[in-house]
C-alpha positions as CSV (number, residue, x, y, z in Angstrom):
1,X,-89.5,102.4,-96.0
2,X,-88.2,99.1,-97.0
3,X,-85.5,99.5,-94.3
4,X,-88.1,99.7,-91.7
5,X,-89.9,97.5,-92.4
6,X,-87.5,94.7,-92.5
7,X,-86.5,96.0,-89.0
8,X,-89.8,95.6,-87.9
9,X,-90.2,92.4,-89.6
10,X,-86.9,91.1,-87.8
11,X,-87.6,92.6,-84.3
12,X,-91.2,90.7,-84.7
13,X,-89.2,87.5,-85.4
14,X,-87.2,87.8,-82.4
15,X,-90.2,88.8,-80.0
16,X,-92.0,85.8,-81.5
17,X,-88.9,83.9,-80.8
18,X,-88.6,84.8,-77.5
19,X,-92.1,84.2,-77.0
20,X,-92.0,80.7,-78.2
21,X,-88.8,80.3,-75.7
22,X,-90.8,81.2,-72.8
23,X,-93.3,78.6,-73.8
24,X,-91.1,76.4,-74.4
25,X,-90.2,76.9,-70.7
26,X,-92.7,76.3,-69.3
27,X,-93.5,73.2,-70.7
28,X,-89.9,72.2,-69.0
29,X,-91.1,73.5,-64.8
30,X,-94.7,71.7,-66.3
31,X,-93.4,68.9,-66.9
32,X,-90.3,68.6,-63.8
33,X,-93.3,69.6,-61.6
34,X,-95.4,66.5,-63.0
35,X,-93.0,63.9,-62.9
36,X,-90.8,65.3,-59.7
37,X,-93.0,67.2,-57.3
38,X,-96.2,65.2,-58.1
39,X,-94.3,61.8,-58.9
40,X,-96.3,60.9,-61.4
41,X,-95.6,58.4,-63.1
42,X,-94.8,58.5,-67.1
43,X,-97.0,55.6,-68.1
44,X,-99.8,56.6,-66.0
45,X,-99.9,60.5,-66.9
46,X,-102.5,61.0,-69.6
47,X,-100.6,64.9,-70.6
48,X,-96.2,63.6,-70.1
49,X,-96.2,61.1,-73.1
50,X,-96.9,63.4,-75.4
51,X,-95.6,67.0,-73.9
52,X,-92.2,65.2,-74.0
53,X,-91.9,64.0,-76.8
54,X,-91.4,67.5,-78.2
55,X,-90.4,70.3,-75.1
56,X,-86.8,69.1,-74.6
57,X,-86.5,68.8,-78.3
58,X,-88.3,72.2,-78.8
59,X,-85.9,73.8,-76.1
60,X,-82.7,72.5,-78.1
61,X,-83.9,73.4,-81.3
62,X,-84.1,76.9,-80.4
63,X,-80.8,77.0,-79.1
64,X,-79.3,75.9,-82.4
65,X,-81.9,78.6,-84.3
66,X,-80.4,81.4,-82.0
67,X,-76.7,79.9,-82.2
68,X,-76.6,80.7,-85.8
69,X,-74.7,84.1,-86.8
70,X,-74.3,85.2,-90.7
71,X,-71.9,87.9,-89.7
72,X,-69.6,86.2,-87.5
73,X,-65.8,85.4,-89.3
74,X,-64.7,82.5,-87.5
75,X,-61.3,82.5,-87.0
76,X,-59.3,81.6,-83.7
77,X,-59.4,84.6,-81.8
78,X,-63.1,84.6,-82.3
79,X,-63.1,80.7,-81.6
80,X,-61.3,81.2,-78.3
81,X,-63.5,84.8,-77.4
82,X,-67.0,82.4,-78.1
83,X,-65.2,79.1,-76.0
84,X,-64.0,80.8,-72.6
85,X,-67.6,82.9,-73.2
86,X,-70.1,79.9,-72.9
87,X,-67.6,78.0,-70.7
88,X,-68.4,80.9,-68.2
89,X,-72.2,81.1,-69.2
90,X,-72.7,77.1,-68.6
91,X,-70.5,75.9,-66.2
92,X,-70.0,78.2,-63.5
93,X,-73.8,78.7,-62.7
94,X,-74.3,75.1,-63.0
95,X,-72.1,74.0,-60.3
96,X,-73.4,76.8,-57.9
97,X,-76.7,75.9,-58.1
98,X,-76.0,72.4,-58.4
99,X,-74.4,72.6,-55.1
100,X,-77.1,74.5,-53.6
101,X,-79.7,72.2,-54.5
102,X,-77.7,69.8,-53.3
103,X,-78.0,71.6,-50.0
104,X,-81.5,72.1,-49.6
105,X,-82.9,69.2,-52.0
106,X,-80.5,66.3,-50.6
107,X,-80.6,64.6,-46.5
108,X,-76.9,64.7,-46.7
109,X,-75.0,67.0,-48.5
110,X,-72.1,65.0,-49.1
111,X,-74.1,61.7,-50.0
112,X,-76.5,63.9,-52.5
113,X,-73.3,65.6,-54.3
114,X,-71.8,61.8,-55.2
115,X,-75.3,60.5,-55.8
116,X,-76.2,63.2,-58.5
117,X,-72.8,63.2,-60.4
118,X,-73.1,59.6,-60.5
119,X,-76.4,59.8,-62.5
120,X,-77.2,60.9,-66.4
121,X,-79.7,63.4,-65.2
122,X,-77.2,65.3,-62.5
123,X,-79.7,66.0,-60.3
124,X,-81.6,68.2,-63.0
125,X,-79.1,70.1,-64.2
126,X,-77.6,68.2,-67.3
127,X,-79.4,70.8,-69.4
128,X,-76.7,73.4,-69.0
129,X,-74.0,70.9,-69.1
130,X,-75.0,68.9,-73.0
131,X,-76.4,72.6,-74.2
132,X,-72.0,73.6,-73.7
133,X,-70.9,70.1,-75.1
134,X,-73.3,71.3,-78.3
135,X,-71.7,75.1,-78.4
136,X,-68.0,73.3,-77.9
137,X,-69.1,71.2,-81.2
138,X,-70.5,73.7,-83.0
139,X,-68.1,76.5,-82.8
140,X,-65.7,74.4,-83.7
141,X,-67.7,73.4,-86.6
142,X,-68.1,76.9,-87.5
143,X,-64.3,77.4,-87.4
144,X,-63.2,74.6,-89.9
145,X,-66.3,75.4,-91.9
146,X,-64.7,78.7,-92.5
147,X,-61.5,77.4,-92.8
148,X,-62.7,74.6,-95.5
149,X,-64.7,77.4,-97.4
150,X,-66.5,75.0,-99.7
151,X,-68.9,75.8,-102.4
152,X,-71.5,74.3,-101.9
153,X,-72.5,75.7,-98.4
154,X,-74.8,73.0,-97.6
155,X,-72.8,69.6,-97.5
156,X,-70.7,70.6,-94.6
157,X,-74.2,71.1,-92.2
158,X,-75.8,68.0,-93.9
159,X,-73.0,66.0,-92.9
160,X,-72.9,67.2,-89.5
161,X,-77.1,66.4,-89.1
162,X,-76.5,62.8,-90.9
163,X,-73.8,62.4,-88.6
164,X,-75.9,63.2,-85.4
165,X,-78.8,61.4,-86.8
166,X,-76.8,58.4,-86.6
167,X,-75.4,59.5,-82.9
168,X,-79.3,59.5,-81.8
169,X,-79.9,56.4,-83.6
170,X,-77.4,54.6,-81.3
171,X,-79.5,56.0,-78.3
172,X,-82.2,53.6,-78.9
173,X,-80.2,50.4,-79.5
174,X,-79.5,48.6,-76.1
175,X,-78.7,45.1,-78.0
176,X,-75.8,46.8,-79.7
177,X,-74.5,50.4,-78.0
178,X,-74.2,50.0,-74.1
179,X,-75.6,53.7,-73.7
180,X,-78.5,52.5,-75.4
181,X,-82.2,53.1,-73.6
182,X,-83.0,50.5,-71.4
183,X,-79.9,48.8,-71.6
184,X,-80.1,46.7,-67.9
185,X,-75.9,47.5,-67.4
186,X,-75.5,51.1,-68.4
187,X,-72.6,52.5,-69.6
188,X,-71.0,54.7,-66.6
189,X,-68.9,56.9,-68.7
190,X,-71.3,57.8,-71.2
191,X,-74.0,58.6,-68.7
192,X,-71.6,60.2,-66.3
193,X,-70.6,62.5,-68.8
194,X,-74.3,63.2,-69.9
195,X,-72.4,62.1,-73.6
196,X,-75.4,59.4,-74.0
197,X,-77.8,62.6,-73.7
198,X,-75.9,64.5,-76.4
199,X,-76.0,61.7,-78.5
200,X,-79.9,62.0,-77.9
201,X,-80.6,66.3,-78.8
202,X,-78.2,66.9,-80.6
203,X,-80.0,66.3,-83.8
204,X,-82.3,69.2,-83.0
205,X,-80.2,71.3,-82.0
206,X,-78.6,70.9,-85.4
207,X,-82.0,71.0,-87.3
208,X,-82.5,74.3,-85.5
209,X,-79.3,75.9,-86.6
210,X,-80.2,74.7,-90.7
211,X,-84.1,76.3,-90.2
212,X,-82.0,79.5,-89.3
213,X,-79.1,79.3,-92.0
214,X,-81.7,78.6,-95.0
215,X,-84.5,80.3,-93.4
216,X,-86.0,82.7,-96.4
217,X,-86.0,79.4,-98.1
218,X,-87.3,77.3,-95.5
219,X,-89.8,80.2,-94.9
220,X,-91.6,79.2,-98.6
221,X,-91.9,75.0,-97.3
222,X,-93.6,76.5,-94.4
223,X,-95.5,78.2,-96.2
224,X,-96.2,76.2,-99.1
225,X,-99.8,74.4,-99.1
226,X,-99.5,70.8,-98.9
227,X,-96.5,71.2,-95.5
228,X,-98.7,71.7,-92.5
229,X,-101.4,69.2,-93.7
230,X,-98.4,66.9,-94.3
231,X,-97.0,67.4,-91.0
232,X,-100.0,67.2,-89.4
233,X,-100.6,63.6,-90.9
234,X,-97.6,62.2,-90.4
235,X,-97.6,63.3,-86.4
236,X,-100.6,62.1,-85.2
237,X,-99.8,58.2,-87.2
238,X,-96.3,58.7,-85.7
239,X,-97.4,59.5,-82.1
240,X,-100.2,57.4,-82.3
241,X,-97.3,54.1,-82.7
242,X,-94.9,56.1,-80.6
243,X,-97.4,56.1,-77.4
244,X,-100.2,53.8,-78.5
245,X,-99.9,50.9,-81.0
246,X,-96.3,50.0,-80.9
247,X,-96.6,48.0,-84.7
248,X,-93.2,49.3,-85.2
249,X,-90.7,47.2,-82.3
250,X,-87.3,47.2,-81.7
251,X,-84.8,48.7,-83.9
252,X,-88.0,50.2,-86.0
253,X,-89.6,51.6,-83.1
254,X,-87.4,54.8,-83.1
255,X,-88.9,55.5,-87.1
256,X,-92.3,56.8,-85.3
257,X,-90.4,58.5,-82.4
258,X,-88.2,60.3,-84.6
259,X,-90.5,61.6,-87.2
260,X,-92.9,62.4,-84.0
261,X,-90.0,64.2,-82.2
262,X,-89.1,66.4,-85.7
263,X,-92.6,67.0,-86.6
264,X,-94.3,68.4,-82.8
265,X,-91.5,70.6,-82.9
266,X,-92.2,72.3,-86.0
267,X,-95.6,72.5,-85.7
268,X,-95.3,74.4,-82.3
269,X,-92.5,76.6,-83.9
270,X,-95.1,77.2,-87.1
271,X,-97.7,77.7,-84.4
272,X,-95.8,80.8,-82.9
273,X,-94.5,81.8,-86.5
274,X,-98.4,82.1,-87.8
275,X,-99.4,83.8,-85.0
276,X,-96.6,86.4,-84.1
277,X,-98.8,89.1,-84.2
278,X,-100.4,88.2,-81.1
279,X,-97.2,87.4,-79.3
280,X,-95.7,90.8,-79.3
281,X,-94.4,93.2,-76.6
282,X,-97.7,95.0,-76.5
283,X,-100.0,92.0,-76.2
284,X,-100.1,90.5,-72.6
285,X,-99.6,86.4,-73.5
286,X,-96.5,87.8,-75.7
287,X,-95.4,90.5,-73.2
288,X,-95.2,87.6,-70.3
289,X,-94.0,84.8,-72.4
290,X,-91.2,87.0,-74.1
291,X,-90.3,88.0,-70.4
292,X,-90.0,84.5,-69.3
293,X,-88.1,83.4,-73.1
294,X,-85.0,86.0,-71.9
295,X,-84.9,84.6,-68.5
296,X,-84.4,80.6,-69.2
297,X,-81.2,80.0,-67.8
298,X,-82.2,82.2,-64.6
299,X,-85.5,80.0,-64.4
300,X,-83.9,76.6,-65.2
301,X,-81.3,77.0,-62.4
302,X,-83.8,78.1,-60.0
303,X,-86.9,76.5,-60.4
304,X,-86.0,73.0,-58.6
305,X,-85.4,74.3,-55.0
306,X,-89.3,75.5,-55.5
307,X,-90.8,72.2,-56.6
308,X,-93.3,70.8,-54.9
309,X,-93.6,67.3,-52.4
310,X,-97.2,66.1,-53.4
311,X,-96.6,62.8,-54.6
312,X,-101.0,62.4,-53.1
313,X,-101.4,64.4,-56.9
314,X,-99.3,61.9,-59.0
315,X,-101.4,59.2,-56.8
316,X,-104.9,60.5,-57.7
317,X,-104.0,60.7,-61.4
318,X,-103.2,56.9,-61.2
319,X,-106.5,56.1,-59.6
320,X,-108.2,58.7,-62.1
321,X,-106.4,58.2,-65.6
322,X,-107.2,60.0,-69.0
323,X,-107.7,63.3,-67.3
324,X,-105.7,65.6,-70.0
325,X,-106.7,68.7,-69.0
326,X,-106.9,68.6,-65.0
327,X,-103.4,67.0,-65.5
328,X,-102.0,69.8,-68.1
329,X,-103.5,72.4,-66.2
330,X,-102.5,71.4,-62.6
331,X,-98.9,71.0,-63.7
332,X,-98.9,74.2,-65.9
333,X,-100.4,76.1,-63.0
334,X,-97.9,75.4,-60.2
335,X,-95.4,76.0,-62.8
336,X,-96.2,79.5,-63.8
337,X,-96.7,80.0,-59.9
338,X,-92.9,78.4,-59.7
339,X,-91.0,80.6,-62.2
340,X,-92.9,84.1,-60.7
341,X,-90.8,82.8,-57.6
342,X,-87.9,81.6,-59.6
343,X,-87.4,85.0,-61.3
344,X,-88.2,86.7,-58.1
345,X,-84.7,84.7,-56.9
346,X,-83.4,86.1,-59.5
347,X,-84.1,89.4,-59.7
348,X,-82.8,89.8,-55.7
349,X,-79.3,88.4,-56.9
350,X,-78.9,90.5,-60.0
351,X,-78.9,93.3,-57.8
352,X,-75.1,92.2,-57.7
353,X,-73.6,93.3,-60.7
354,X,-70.9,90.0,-59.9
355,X,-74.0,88.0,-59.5
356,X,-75.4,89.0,-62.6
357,X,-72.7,88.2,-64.2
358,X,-71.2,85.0,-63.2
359,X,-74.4,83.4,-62.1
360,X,-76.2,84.2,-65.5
361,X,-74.2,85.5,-67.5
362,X,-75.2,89.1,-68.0
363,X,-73.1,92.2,-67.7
């Protein structure tokens, strides 16, 4: 009996996981669909402030959650297996569709190619290409973690989130790192190599991957009384500066972005946690949200050849500010309506068991 039952409770996590993924999703087409096919502008958009302060940190956090394996014994053979794996995963779909967009997104094919490359965002898809620059780090983490075999399990993660804290932290100083935001001469190799936008998730990533490793434990903070109040509290003063106030300037300024950043997250991720019930296989919100969770790298790599050209939308918004809803709604609507055609793509190619493989890395 107790056997089930922890298999039920663990299959619930996942679907709830999954779930949140799809969400999570989303809030990424949502937000591309806001900012590229309605070119809205950030300032002006009463719903982009404060969706992004959390989806892109959301998205990598889950990454690190799901990264995390107890039973795994890291050694090289395993290293290698886990390298050459997500080498394949990341970077041979990303350059297809890269180049396909490319094709059907840019005037000149040739032009768009050297044009993309050239910028930080790669035309869209630097996703793929920092989420295998934060596998690369952590596996070999894992592998001289295992090798080191300390004690006390905790220092060697703790090390590596102070470390990537600090990384971030350089992110946000233009006067002194030339990477930083807002720096007027950017530095070409760190934004060429997307390294700047490492410098910028990581942290998540690596606070998703400690939630997982200490979770029973982390399970009784949730859970505890005083947490989500606490949270709550500290978010809305945080994102309040963040967006609003600006008391905090300069070097101090990233205090309220941080703790805004670290805090939306986990109060979306407590949301789906609290409510799991309701997000399950045999519900229809969690049916269609876990369906989209398992497709994300299919949807990612899709969903910008179907964005739309209405920058009239991200006009009227200008004229008409502080419209949250019409503005969260328009852009979540076209975005559901842009991953039923993404994963429609999708499904036509998997028909290919080569396609299925190398272009998403199933088998």
């Amino acid at each position: 009996h107790v056997s089930n039952m922890e298999q039920i409770k663990k299959s619930s996590r996942m679907e709830w996981l999954d779930a949140l993924r799809g969400f999570t999703m989303i809030m990424v087409v949502a937000n591309h669909v806001s900012g590229i096919g309605f070119d809205e502008p950030y300032k002006v958009s009463s719903a982009l402030p404060l969706l992004v302060l959390f989806r892109m940190p959301l998205f990598f956090f889950i990454c690190g959650f799901l990264a995390f394996k107890s039973n795994v014994d890291w050694n090289l053979k395993i290293l290698g297996q886990s390298l050459l794996k997500k080498l394949r995963i990341q970077t041979i779909p990303t350059v297809v569709f890269f180049l396909i967009a490319a094709v059907f997104l840019g005037k000149h094919f040739d032009q768009t190619v050297l044009l993309w490359l050239g910028q930080p965002t790669k035309g869209g898809y630097w996703f793929t290409i920092v989420l295998l620059y934060m596998f690369i780090i952590y596996y070999l983490f894992c592998y001289l973690e295992a090798k080191i075999n300390i004690k006390r399990k905790w220092i060697p993660i703790t090390i590596l989130f102070i470390v990537s804290l600090c990384l971030y932290e350089t992110c946000y100083l233009p006067h002194y790192f030339s990477w930083g935001m807002g720096r007027k001469v950017p530095n070409e190799f760190m934004n060429t190599t997307c390294f700047a936008r490492l410098f910028m998730y990581f942290p998540f990533f690596v606070y998703g991957n400690i939630v997982r490793r200490y979770w029973d434990k982390m399970q009784e903070v949730f859970d505890s009384k005083w947490f989500f109040p606490i949270v709550v509290i500290l978010v809305f003063f945080a994102a309040c500066d963040s967006l609003e106030w600006h008391y905090l300037r300069k070097t101090l300024a990233i205090v309220p972005l941080t703790v805004a950043r670290f805090g939306l997250l986990t109060m979306v991720f407590l949301y789906f946690r609290y409510y799991q019930q309701h997000l399950t296989k045999h519900t229809l919100i969690g049916s269609g949200l876990q369906y989209i969770g398992r497709r994300t790298l299919d949807i990612y790599l899709i969903h910008f050849l179907f964005l739309p050209n209405l920058p009239s939308v991200g006009q009227f918004f200008k004229t008409f500010q502080n419209n949250f809803v019409l503005d969260v709604t328009l852009s979540v609507l076209m975005a559901l309506l842009i991953i039923v055609f993404s994963v429609v793509a999708s499904n036509i190619l998997r028909i290919s068991p080569i396609f299925r493989k190398y272009l998403f890395g199933r088998n």
